[in-house]
C-alpha positions as CSV (number, residue, x, y, z in Angstrom):
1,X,61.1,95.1,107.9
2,X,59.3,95.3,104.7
3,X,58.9,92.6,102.0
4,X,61.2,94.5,99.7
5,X,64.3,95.0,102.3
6,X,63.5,91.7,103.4
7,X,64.8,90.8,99.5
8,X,66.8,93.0,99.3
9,X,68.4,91.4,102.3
10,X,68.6,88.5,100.9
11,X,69.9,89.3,97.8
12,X,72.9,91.1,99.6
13,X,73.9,87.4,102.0
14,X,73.6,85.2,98.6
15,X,75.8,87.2,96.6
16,X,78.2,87.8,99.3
17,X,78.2,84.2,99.9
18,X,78.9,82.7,96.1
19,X,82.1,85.5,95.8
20,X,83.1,85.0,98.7
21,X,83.2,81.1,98.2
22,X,85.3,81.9,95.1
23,X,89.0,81.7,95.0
24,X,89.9,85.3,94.9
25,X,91.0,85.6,91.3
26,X,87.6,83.8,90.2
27,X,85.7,86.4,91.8
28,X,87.3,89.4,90.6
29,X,86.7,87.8,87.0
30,X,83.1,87.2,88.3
31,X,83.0,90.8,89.5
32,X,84.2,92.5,86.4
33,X,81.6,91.1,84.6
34,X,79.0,92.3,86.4
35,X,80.4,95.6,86.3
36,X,80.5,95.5,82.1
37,X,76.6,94.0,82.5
38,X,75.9,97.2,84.6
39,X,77.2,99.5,82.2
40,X,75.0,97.7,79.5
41,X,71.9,97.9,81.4
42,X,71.9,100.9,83.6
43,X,71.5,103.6,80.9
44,X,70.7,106.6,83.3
45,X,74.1,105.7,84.9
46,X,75.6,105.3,81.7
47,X,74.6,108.8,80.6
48,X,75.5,110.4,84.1
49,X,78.9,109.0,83.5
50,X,79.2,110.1,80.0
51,X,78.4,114.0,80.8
52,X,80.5,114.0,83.7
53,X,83.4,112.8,81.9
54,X,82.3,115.7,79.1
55,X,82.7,118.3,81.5
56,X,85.8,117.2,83.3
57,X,87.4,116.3,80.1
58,X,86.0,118.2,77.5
59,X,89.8,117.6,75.2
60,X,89.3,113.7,75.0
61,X,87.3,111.9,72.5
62,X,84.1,110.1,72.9
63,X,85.8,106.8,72.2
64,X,88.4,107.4,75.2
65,X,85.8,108.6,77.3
66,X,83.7,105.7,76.8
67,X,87.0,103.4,77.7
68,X,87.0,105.4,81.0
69,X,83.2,104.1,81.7
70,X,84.6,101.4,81.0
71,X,87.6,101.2,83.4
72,X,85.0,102.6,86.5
73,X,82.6,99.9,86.0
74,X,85.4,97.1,85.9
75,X,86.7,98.8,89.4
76,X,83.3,98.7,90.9
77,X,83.0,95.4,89.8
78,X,86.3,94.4,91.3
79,X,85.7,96.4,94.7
80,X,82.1,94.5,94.6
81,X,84.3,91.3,94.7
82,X,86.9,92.2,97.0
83,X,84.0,93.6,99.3
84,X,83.2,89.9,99.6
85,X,86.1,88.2,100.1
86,X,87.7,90.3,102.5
87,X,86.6,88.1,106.0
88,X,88.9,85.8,104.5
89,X,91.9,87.9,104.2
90,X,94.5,88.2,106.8
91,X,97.3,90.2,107.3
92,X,99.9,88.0,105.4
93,X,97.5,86.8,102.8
94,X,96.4,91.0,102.0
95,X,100.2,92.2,102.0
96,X,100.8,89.8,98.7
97,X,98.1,92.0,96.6
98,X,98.7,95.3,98.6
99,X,101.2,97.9,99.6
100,X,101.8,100.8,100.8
101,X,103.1,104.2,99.5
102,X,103.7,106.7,102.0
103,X,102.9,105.3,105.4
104,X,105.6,107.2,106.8
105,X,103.8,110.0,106.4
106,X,100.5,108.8,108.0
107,X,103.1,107.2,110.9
108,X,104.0,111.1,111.0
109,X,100.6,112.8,110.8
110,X,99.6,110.1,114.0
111,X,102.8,110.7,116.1
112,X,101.7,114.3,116.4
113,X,98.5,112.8,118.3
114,X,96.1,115.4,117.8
115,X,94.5,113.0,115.2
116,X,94.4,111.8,111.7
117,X,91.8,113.1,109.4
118,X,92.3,111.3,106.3
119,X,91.0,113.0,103.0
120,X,89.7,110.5,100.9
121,X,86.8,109.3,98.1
122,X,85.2,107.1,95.4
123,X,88.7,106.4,93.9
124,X,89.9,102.6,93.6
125,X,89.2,100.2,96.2
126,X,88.0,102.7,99.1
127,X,86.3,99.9,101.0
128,X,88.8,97.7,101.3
129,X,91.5,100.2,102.2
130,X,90.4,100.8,105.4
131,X,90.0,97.4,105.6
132,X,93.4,96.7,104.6
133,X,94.8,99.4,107.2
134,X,93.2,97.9,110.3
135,X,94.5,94.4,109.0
136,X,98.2,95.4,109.4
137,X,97.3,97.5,112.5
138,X,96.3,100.5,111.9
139,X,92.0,100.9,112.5
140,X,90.2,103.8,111.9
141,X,87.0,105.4,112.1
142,X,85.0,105.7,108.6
143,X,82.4,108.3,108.0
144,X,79.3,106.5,106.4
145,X,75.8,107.5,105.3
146,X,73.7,105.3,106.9
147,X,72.0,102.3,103.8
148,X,68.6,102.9,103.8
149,X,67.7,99.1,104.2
150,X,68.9,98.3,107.9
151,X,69.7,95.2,107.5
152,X,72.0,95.4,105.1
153,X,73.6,98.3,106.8
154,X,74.4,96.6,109.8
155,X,75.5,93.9,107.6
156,X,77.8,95.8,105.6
157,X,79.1,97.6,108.7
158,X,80.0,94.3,110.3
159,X,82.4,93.3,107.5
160,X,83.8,96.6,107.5
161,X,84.8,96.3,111.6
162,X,85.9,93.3,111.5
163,X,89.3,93.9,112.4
164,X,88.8,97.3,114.8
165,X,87.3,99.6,112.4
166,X,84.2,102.0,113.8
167,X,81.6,103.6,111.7
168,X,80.8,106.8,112.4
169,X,77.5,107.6,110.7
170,X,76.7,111.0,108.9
171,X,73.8,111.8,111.0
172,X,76.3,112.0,114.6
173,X,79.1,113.7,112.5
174,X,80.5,116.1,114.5
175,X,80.1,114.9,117.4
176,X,81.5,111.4,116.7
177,X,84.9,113.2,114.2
178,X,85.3,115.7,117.7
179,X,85.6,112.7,119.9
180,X,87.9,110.9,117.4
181,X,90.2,113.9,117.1
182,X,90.1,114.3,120.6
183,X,91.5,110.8,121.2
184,X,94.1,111.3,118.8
185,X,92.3,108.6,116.8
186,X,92.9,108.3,112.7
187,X,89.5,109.0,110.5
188,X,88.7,108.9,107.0
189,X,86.0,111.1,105.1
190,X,84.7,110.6,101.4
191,X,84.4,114.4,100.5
192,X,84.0,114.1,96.6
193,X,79.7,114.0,97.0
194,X,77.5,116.7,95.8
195,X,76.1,118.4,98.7
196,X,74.2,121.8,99.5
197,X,74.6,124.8,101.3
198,X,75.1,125.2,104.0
199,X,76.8,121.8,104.9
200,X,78.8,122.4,101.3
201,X,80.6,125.2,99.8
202,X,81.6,126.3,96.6
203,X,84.9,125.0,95.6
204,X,86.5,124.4,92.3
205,X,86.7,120.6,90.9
206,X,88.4,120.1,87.8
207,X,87.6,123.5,86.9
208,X,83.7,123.6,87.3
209,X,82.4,124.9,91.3
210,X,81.0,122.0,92.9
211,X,79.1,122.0,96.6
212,X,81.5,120.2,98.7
213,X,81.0,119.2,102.2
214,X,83.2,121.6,104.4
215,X,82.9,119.9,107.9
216,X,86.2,118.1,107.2
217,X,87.6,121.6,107.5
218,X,86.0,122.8,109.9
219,X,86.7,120.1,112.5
220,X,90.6,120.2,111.2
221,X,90.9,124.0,111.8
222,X,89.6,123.6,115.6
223,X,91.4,120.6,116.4
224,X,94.6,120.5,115.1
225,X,94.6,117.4,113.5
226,X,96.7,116.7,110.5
227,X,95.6,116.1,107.3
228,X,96.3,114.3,104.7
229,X,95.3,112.4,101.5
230,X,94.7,108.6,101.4
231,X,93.6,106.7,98.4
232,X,94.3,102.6,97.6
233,X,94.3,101.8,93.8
234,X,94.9,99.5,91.4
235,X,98.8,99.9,89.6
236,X,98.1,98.2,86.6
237,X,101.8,97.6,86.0
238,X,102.4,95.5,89.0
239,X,99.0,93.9,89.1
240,X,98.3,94.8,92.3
241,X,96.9,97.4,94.7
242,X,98.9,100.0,96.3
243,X,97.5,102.4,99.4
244,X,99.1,105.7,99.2
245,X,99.1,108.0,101.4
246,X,100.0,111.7,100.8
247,X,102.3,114.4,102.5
248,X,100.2,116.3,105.1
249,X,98.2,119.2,103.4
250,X,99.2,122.3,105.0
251,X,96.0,124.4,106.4
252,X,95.1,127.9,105.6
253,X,95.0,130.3,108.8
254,X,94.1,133.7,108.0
255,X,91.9,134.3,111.2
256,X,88.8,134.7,108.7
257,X,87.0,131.4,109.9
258,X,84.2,131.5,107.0
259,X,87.4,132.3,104.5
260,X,89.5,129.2,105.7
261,X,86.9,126.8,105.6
262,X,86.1,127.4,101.8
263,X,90.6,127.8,101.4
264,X,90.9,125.0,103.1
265,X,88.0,122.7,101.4
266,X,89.2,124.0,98.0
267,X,92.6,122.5,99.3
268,X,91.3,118.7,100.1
269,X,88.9,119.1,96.9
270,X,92.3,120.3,95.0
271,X,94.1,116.7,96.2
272,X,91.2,114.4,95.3
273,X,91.3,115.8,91.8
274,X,95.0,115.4,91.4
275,X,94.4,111.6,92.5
276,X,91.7,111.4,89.8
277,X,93.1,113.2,87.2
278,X,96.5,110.5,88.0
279,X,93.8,107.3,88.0
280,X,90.6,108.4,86.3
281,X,89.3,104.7,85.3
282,X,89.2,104.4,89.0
283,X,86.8,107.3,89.9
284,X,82.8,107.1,90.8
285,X,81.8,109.2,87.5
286,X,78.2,107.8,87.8
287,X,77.8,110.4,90.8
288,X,76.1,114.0,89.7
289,X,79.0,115.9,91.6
290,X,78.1,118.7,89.9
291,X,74.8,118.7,90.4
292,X,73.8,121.6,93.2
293,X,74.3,125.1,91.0
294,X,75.3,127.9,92.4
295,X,72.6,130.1,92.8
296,X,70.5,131.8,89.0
297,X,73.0,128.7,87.6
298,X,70.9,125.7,85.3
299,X,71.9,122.2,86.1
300,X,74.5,120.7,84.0
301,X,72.4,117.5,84.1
């Protein structure tokens, strides 16, 4: 291991340690303010933020896109802190600042027992919803990119399994989603990254094509297993966090493989955006999701 990621390291165990020595409310306050520090002093993210917000909302002001940097940045800063403190949550300690919406219709999606595949992404708290899940019973597989510092990977990853949970890394894809599905086994997929061909296809996200990883339908299509939308984020009203979970998304079967896999990925894409579009403080707008072109297009960056 190198100086740096010996740091970096480091860096990663301290901070975990002070938040996670905090009383809960003290480090999402803590948390928050890191996040409003971030936006202050990460310009390039700042400005990746503000386009993307241009081109998905080109209506709204300035001023109310600025309060929507504002919003992400607070989230991140909240997940950062709830990242921290979740070894010390249990099941009855989770279920008074979380609940579910829907479940029935993940109980559904897993009676079938072909699997689960769980359409999901950088909306609210998406580490600790998994998290949550497996704490009330429920563990799943999570498809992860692999942190390029491994020690803080296998870190990370051994907060994330605590309770069940497996990590199925990017690079063994799949294989490892195959298996899963194979064993009936529930997975969730972040699908709202840029990509490139010819892992990603062309699919429309809030209204401007964007590269979009298509193996999610491509396992569904030759497995069978049902799909459907799962996202855990913060109602504001009841000052809490709520995990819904979506009807199952019907799949498109015409028989044309390479014409259902873009249908179908338009069709996950289509249910992340509604999420989004219903919670948009909460999304990763930092991310350059638009930032493969379609061939003779210029970047929008």
């Amino acid at each position: 291991m190198t100086l740096r990621e010996s740091l970096e390291y480091g860096v990663v165990r301290s901070l975990v340690a002070v938040l996670r020595a905090l009383p809960r409310e003290a480090a999402r306050r803590v948390g928050a303010g890191i996040g409003a520090l971030s936006l202050r002093l990460l310009a390039r993210l700042r400005r990746t933020g503000m386009r993307n917000l241009q081109l998905a909302y080109p209506e709204k002001t300035v001023a109310e896109r600025e309060t929507l940097l504002r919003e992400e940045f607070r989230s991140l800063g909240w997940q950062m802190a709830e990242f921290c403190q979740m070894p010390k949550y249990t099941a009855e300690s989770a279920a008074g600042f979380v609940r579910y919406e829907g479940l029935e219709n993940y109980l559904a999606a897993r009676a079938r027992g072909k699997g689960v595949l769980v359409v999901t992404g950088h909306l609210g708290a998406w580490e600790l919803s998994s998290y949550f899940h497996s704490l009330m019973g429920y563990p799943m597989s999570l498809v992860i990119r692999r942190l390029d510092n491994p020690r803080v990977d296998e870190f990370v990853n051994g907060i994330r399994t605590l309770h069940g949970n497996r990590v199925i890394h990017k690079d063994d894809f799949a294989r490892g989603l195959i298996t899963a599905m194979h064993n009936g086994e529930t997975v969730g997929i972040l699908m709202d990254t840029n990509m490139t061909p010819p892992q990603g296809v062309f699919v429309p996200f809030f209204g401007i094509e964007a590269c979009t990883a298509s193996g999610l339908a491509r396992v569904a299509l030759r497995s069978g297993a049902a799909v459907l939308p799962g996202f855990l984020l913060w109602e504001e009203s009841e000052q809490r966090y709520v995990l819904h979970f979506g009807e199952e998304l019907e799949l498109v079967r015409t028989g044309d493989v390479a014409q259902d896999i873009v249908a179908n990925t338009a069709l996950f894409t289509a249910a992340i955006e509604a999420y989004i579009r219903g919670y948009p403080g909460q999304w990763l707008w930092v991310h350059r999701r638009w930032k493969t072109r379609p061939e003779g297009e210029g970047s929008l960056y």
